[in-house]
VEXMAR-583857 format. One record per residue (C-alpha): x, y, z. Coordinates in nm, 4 decimals. Example, Ala and Ser with C-alpha at 12.3 -4.5 7.8 and 13.67 -1.06 7.14 Angstrom:
BEGIN
1.2300,-0.4500,0.7800 $
1.3670,-0.1060,0.7140 $
This chain:
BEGIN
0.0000,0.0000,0.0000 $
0.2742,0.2658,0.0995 $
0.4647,0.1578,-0.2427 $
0.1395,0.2307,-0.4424 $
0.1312,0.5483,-0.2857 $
0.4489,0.6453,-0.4020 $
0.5722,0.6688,-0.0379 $
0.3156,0.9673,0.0041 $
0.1173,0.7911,0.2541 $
0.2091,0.8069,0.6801 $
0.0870,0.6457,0.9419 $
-0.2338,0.8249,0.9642 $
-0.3069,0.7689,0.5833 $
-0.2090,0.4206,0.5511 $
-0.4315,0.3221,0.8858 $
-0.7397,0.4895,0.7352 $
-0.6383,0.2789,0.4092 $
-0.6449,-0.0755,0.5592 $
-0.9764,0.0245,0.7574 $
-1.1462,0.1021,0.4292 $
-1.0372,-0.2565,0.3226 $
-1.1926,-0.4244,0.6533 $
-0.8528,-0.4639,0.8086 $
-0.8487,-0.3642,1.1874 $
-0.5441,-0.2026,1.2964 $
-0.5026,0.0817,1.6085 $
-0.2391,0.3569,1.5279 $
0.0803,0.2434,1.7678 $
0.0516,-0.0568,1.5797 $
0.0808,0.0820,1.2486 $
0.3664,0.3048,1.3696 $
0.5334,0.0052,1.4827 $
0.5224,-0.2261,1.1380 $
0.5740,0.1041,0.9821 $
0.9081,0.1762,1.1558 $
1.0257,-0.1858,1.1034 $
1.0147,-0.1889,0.7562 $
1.1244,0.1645,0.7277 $
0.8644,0.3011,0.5752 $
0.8958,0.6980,0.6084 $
0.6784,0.9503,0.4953 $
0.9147,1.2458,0.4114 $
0.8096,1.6274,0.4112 $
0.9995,1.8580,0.2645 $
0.9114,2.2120,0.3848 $
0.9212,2.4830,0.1216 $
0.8858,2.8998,0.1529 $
0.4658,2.9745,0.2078 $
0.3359,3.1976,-0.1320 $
0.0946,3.4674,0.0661 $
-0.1400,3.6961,-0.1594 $
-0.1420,3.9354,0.1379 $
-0.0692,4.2957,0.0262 $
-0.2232,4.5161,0.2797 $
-0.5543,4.5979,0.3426 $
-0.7291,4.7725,-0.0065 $
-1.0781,4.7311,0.1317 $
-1.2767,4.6705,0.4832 $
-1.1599,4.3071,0.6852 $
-1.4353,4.0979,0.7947 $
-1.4162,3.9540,1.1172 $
-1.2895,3.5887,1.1833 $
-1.6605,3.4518,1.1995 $
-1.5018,3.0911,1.1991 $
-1.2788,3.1547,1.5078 $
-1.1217,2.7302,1.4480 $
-1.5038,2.5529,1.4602 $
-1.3413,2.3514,1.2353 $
-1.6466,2.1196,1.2659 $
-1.9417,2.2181,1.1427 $
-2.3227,2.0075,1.1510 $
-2.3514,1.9525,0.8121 $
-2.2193,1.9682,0.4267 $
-2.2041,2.3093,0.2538 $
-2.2463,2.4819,0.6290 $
-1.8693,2.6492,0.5959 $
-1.6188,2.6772,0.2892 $
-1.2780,2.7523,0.2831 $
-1.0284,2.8363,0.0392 $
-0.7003,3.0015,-0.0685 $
-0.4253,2.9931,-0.2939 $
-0.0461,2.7942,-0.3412 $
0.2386,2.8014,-0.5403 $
0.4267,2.5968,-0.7391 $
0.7480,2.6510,-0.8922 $
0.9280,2.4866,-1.2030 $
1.1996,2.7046,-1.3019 $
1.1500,3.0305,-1.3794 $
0.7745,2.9469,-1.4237 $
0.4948,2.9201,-1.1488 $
0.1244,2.7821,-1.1420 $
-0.0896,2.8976,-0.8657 $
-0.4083,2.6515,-0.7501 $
-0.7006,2.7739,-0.5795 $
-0.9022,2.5252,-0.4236 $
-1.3194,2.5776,-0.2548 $
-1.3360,2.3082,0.0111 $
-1.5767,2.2190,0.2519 $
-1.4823,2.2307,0.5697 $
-1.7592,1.9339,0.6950 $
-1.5888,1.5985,0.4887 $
-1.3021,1.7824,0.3154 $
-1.4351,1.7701,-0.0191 $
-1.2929,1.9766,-0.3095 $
-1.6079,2.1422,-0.4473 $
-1.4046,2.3720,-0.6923 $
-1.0706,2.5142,-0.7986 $
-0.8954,2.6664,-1.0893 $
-0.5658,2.6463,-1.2276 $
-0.3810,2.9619,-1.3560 $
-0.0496,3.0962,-1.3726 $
-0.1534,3.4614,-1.2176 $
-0.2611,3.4707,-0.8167 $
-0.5026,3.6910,-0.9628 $
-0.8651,3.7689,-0.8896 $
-0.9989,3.5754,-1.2032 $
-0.8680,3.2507,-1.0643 $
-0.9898,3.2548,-0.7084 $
-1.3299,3.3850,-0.8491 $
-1.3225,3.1007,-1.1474 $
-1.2827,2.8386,-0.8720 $
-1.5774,3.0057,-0.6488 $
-1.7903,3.0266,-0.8851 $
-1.7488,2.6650,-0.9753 $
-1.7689,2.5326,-0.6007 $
-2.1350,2.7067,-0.6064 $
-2.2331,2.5611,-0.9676 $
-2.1419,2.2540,-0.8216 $
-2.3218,2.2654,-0.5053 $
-2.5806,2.5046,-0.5083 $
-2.5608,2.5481,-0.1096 $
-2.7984,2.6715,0.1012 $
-2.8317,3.0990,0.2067 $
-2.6179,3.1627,0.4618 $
-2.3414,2.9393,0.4028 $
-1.9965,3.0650,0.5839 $
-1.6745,3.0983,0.3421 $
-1.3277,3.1351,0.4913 $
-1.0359,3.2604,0.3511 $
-0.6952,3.4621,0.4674 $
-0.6897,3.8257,0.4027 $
-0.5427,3.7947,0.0916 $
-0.6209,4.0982,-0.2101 $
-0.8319,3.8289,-0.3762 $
-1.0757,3.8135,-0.1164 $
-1.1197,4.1778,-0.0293 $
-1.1893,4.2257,-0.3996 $
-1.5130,4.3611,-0.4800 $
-1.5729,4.0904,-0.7545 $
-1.5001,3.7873,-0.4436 $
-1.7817,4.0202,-0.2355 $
-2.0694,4.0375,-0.5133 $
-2.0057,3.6254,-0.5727 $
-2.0841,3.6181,-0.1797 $
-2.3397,3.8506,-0.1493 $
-2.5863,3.6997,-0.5168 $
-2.5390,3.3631,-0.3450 $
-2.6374,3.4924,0.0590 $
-2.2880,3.3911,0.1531 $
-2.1236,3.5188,0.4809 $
-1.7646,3.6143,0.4288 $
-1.4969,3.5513,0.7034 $
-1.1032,3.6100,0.7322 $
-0.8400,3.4717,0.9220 $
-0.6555,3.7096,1.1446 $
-0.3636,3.8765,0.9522 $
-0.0459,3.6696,1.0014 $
-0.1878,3.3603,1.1391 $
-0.2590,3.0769,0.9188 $
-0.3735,2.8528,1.1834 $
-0.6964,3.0283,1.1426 $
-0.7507,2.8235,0.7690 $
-0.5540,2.5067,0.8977 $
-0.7964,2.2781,0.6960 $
-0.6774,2.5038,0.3466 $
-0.2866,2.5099,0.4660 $
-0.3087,2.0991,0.5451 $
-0.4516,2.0719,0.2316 $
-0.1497,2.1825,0.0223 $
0.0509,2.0402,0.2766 $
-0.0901,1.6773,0.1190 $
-0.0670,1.7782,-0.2389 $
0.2911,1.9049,-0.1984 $
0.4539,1.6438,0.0068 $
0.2544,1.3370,-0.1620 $
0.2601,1.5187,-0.5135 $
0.4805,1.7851,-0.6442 $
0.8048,1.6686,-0.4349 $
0.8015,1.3250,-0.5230 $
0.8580,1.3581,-0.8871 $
1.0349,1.6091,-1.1051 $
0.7849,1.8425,-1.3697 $
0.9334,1.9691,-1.6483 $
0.6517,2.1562,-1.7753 $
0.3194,2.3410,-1.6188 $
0.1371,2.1469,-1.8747 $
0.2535,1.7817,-1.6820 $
0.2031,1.9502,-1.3196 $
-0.1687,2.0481,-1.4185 $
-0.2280,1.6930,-1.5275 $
-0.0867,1.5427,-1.2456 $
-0.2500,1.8209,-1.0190 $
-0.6205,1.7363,-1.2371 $
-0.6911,1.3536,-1.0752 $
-0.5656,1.4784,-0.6847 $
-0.9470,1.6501,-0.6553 $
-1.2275,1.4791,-0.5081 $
-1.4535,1.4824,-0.7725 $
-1.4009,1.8161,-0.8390 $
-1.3582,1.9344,-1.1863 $
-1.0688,2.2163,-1.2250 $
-1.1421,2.5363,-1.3944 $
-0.8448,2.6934,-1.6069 $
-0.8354,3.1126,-1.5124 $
-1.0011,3.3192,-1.8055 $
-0.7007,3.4969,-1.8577 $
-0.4493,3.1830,-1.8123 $
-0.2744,3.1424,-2.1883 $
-0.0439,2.9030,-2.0590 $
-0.1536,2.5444,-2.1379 $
């Protein structure tokens, strides 16, 4: 299982793994056989990319304030941006996930942090859903997200904006783990020579999802 993985999978993954297959295992255990046949997840920590560029419009408050567990699907969104870098060349993802099973409802793919990709990928995650008034969507306090454009998507759908506080990305821990996953398991254990072959590998790493290119992304 780890080897099909690609050695992307730890303790925690691999345990959740054998469960879905009927196999009963607790976690010291699979630390244990884990350890013994040195099997080691390894995480490679890499500079953060942060759209925050001061404050161009009003901050809402931090309505989530960590109730990282909400009653029911499509109750609270979050989302935000990473980088990747080949070379001199970068691709920026923007993921819409909901915060009650950690589903990726939307995202878009783009080569500009810009406001047409986080839009693209909001605009997707409501297509897709069609939630409820009054859903809660997260984000940092990134320009995106103060943008009037990010606002009137919120406001035609009833959607409550929140931020996290500035500097503290603790506040969208469920976002930040996310790229956590898709860098360590993904883009560090293999070598992209293009943004084409990062997309496609990126592409089949959503749940279900299906990714939007940015409008004003040339790049293929």
């Amino acid at each position: 299982m780890f080897e099909r993985a690609h050695g992307r999978y730890g303790h925690r993954r691999i345990r959740l793994a054998l469960q879905g297959q009927g196999v009963r295992v607790s976690r010291k255990l699979t630390i244990k056989l884990m350890r013994e046949e040195g099997l080691v997840c390894r995480v490679r920590a890499r500079k953060r990319y942060t759209a925050y560029r001061g404050t161009v419009s009003r901050i809402v408050p931090n309505i989530l304030d960590r109730k990282f567990r909400p009653p029911h699907a499509n109750h609270t969104w979050v989302s935000d941006v990473s980088e990747f870098r080949i070379g001199k060349h970068k691709l920026y993802l923007s993921p819409v996930i909901d915060l009650y099973d950690h589903s990726v409802l939307g995202f878009a793919l783009g080569t500009s942090a810009n406001c047409d990709l986080t839009n693209e990928s909001l605009r997707h995650a409501f297509k897709r859903a069609q939630p409820a008034p009054r859903l809660l969507v997260h984000t940092d306090q990134g320009v995106q997200y103060q943008s009037a454009a990010w606002k009137k998507i919120l406001i035609k759908h009833q959607a409550i904006p929140s931020m996290s506080r500035k500097g503290n990305c603790h506040d969208n821990a469920l976002a930040e783990n996310f790229f956590s996953h898709i860098k360590t398991e993904l883009f560090y254990q293999h070598t992209f020579t293009t943004l084409h072959e990062l997309k496609q590998a990126i592409r089949p790493e959503s749940t279900g999802a299906t990714p939007k290119e940015s409008k004003k992304d040339s790049t293929a």
